[in-house]
N, C-alpha and C positions, 0 to 999 in steps of 0.2 A: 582398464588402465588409462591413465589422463595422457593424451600425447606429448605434456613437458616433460613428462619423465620420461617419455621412450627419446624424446630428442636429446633430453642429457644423456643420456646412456651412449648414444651412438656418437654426437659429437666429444665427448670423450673418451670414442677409442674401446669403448667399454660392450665389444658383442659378443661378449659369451650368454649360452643361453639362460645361465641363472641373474646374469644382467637384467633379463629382461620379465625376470620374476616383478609380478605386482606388489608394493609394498602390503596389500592383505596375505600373501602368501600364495595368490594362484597366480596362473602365467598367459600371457597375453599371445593368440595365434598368430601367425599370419600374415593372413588377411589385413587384422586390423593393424599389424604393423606396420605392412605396405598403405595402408590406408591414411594411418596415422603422421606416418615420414616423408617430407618431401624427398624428391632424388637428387641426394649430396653430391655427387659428381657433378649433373648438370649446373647445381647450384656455386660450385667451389668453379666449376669453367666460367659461368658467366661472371664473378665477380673478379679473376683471373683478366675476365677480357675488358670490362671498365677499369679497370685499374692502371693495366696497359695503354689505355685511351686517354685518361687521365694523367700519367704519365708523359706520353707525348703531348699533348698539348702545353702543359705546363712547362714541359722544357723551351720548347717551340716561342710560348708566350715570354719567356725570361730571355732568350736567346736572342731575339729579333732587336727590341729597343736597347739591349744591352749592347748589342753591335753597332747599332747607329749612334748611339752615347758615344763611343770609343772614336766613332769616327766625324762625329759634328760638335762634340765638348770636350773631346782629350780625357773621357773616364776611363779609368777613376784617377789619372794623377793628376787630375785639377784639383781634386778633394785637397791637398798638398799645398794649394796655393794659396796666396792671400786675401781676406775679403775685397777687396777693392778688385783684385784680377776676375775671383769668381763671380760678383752682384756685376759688373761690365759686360763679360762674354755672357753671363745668361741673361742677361736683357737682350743682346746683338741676336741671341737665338732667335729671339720671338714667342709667336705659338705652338710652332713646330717642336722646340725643346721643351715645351710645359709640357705636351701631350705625350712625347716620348715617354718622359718620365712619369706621368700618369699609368700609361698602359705598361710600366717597367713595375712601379706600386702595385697597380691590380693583380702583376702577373703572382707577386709574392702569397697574394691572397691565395690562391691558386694552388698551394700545396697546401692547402687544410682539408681539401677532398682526396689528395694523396693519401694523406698520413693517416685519414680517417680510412681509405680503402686500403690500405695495410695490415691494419689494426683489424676490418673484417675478414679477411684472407687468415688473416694469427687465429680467430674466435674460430672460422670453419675448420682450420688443423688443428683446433683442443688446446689451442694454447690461451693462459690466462694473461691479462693485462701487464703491461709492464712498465706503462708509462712513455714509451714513445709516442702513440698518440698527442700528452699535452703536451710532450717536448717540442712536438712536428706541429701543432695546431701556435700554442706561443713563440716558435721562432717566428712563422710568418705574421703574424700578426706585429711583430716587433719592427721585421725588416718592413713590412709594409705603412707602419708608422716612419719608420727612416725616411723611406724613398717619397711618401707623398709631402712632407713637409716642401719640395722641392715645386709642388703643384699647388698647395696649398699656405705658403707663409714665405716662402723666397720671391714669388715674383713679385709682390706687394714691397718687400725690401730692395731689389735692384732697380723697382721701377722709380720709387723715391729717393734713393739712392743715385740714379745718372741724369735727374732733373735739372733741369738749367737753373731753377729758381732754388735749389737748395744749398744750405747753408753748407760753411766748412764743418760746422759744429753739430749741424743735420747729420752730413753723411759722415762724420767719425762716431757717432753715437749710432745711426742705421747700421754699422760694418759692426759696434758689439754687439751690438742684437743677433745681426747674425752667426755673428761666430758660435753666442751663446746657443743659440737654435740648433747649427751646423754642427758642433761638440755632442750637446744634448742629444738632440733629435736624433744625429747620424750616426755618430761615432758611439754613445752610451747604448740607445736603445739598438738602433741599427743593426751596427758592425757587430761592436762585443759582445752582447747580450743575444742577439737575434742568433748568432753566427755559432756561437758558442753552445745555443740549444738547439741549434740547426748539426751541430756536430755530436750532439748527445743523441738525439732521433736515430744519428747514421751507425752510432753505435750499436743503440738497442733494437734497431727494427734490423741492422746485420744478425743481431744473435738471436732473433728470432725466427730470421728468413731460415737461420741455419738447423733450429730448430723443427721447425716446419718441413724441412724438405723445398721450399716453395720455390727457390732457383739452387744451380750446383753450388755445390760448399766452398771453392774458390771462389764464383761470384760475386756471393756474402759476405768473405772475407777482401776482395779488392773494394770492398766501403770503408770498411775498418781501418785500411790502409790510408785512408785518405785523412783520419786524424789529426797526424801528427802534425797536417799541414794547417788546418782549423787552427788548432791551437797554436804553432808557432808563428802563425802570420801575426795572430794579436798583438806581438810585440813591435810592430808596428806600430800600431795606437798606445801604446806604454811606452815607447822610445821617447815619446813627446815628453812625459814629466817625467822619465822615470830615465835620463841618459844612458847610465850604467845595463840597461838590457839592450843589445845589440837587435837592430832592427830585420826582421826576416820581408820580402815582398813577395807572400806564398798566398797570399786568397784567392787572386785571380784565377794562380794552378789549383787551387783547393776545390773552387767553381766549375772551373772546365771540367775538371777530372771525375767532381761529384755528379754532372748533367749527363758525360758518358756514361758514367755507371749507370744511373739511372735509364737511359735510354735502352742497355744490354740487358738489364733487367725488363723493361716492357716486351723486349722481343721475345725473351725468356716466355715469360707470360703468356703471349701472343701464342705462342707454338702450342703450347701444353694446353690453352684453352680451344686451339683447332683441335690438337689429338684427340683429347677426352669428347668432345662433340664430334666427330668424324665415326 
């Protein structure tokens, strides 16, 4: 018997002994099974305990620059302000605030090793695809085009922008450029877009988790919970054209709230990856 077929059989759950009948009709001993199968537990702990690694770090890396933003450029309610306040204070930054924001960018990159070790945690518990993977690989990619615009095409704008030798008719035409950037770049791909399949991920990989077994079934469902806030913060960024929807200011709590879970979920991890190896 070929050992892809004894590993489908087992990763789906499937050990009863005529499972393990050879498609010519004879049956496979043993021996050659154990021979044939890696040892699934070891294997389901170890990617249990990089996931949780992965995990932490990724919080840790979002966590840090996002706290020093809040406390050396007023994020996110600068985002709020007008180009002329915002191309001003991020000049006064320096380089210290490119590189924050640089290592704030990267940090986004940084859940595509998550969501891809989620997705192999689903594959070891027999679960089939469900599309959180690209929900979780294209939000950061999205958020990660937001945040570097800030590394990559703002400071070029504020530094021409607060030039002694520039015109008035310079820096009113620099400030739409940037708006158009800061709209585009931030608020289209960023916020709405990025945020919004950053909250379809938190959907599908909860009903996965819960499928799986892979943390308790509360757990799973305290991501779920965290929804309503995804979605209702958007109106935020649609209060702008759109008056008539009253404005909610819920991303921040939608963040906090989603990095804890996250972090309860690594410990989760964490433990059941020592038990099964202990």
């Amino acid at each position: 018997m070929k050992p892809k077929y004894i590993l489908s059989k087992l990763l789906t759950g499937d050990a009863t002994p005529a499972a393990f009948a050879a498609p010519s009709g004879g049956t496979i001993t043993r021996a050659a099974l154990e021979n044939a199968m890696p040892d699934r537990p070891v294997s389901m702990a170890r990617a249990q305990a990089q996931l949780a690694l992965a995990l932490i770090v990724f919080v840790i890396a979002a966590a840090v620059p996002y706290s020093w933003l809040i406390a050396h450029f007023a994020y996110p309610g600068i985002l709020q302000a007008s180009a002329v306040e915002i191309l001003t204070k991020f000049h006064a930054g320096g380089s210290s605030l490119v590189f924050a924001w640089l290592v704030f960018g990267v940090s986004a990159l940084l859940f595509i090793p998550v969501a891809l070790g989620f997705e192999r945690l689903f594959a070891l518990s027999g679960l089939k695809p469900n599309g959180s993977a690209l929900m979780g690989t294209a939000s950061a990619l999205l958020q990660a085009i937001g945040l570097l615009r800030w590394v990559l095409v703002v400071p070029a704008l504020a530094s021409s922008y607060v030039a002694a030798d520039s015109a008035s008719a310079t820096r009113e035409a620099i400030a739409v450029v940037f708006d158009a950037v800061h709209r585009y770049g931030g608020m289209v791909l960023g916020e709405f877009l990025g945020q919004l399949l950053l909250a379809a991920w938190t959907g599908l990989a909860g009903l996965q988790m819960m499928r799986a077994n892979l943390v308790p079934r509360w757990l799973a469902v305290l991501g779920c919970l965290t929804l309503p806030l995804w979605v209702l913060g958007q109106s935020k960024l649609l209060h702008g054209v759109l008056p008539a929807i009253p404005p909610f200011d819920l991303i921040p709590l939608a963040f906090m709230a989603w990095e804890l879970w996250l972090v309860a979920i690594a410990v989760v991890l964490l433990a059941r990856a020592w038990r099964a190896q202990a």
